[in-house]
C-alpha positions in Angstrom: 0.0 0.0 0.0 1.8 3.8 -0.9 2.2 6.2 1.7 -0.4 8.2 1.0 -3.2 5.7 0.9 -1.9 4.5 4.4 -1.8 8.6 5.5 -5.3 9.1 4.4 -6.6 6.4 6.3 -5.4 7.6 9.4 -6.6 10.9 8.5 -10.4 9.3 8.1 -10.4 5.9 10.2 -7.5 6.0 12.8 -6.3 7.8 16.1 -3.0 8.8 17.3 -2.7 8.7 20.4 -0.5 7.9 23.7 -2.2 6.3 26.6 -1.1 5.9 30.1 -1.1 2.4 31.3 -1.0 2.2 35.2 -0.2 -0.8 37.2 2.9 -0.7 39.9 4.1 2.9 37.8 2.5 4.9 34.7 3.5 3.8 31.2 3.1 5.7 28.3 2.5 3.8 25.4 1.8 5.6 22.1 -0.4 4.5 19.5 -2.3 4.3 16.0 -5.2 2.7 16.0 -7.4 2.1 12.7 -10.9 1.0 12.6 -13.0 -0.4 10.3 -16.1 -3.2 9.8 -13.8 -5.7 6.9 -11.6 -8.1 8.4 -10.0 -8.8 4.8 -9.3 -5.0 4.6 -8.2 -4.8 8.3 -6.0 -7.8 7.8 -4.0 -6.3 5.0 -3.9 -2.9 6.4 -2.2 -4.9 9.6 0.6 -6.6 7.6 1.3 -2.7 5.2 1.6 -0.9 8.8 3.4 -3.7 11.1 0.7 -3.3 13.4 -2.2 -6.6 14.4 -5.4 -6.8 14.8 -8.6 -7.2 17.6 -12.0 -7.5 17.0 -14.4 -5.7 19.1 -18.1 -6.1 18.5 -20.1 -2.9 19.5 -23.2 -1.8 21.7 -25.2 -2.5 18.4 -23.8 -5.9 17.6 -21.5 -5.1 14.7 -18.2 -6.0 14.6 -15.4 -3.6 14.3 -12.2 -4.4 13.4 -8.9 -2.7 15.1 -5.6 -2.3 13.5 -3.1 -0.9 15.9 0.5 0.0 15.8 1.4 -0.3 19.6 5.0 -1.0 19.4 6.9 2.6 20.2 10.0 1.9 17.3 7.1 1.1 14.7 4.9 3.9 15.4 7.1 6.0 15.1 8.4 4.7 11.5 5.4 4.6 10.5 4.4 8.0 11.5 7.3 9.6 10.0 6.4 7.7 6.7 3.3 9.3 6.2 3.8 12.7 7.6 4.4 14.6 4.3 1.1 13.0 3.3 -1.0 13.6 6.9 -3.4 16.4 6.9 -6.3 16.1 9.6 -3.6 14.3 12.3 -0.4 16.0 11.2 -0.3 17.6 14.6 -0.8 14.4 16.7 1.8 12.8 14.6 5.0 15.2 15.5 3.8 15.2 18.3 4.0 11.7 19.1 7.2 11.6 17.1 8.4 13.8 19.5 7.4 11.9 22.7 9.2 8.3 21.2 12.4 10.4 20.0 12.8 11.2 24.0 12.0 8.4 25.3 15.0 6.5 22.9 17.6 9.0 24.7 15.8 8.9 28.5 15.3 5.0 27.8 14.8 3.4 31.3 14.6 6.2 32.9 11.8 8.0 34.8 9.3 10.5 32.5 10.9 13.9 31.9 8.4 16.6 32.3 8.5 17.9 28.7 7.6 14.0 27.9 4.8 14.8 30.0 3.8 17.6 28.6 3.5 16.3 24.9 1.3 13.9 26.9 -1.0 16.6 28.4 -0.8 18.5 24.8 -1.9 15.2 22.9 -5.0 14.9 25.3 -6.2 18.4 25.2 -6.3 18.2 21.5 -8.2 15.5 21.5 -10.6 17.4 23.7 -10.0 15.4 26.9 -8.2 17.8 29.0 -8.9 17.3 32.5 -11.6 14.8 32.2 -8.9 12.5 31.6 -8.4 10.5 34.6 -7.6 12.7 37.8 -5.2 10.6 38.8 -3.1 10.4 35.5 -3.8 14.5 34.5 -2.0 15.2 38.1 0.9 12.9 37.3 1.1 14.9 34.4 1.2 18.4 36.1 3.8 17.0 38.7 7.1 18.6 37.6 10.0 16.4 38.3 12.9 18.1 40.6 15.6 19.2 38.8 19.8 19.1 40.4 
């Protein structure tokens, strides 16, 4: 599949997004997720973008396929394949780009706060803003202590 097929599919069908994952710390993870209802479709889509795919059915009982690029190396070569040809999610996708190009030079090592704040800048253009859960948007405002 070209580039720009693949770019215009996010634009229309997918997400890009980072979510925070708790359990005994927060994890970011970032993320492009497609949807769509053909499993054919879905499957190829899966194997052009290195990403795999989940059914979900929804509240109305159709089936909806997810592809999604989970993996932070991939997402981030795939995002930088189709940014010239991104125009809805262009934004999210530097954005993102930026968050995974820190995290290769802070790997292991605890969240800076500007990877935070690409975090926090994601979520309020997606509208979420403090609505996200309270205890992951104050994790986000905590500003780590600087020597």
């Amino acid at each position: 599949m070209h580039k720009a097929y693949i770019a215009g599919v996010i634009d229309c069908d997918g997400a890009i997004m980072m979510t925070v994952n708790w359990k005994k710390y927060p994890r970011i993870v970032p993320e492009v997720v497609i949807s769509t209802s053909d499993e054919e479709y879905a499957r190829k889509l899966a194997e052009a973008v290195e990403g795999y795919v989940s059914k979900r059915r929804q509240p109305n009982g159709h089936l909806i396929y997810r592809v999604q690029v989970s993996n932070q190396r991939r997402v981030m070569k795939l995002l930088q394949s189709v940014m010239p040809y991104l125009i809805l999610k262009r934004r999210e996708a530097e954005i993102v780009c930026e968050f995974c190009r820190s995290r290769q030079q802070h790997r292991r090592m605890p969240y800076t706060f500007h990877e935070k704040q690409l975090v926090k800048r994601l979520f309020e253009l997606h509208h979420k803003g403090p609505r996200v859960n309270e205890r992951t948007w104050k994790w986000l405002e905590q500003a780590p202590k600087i020597r």
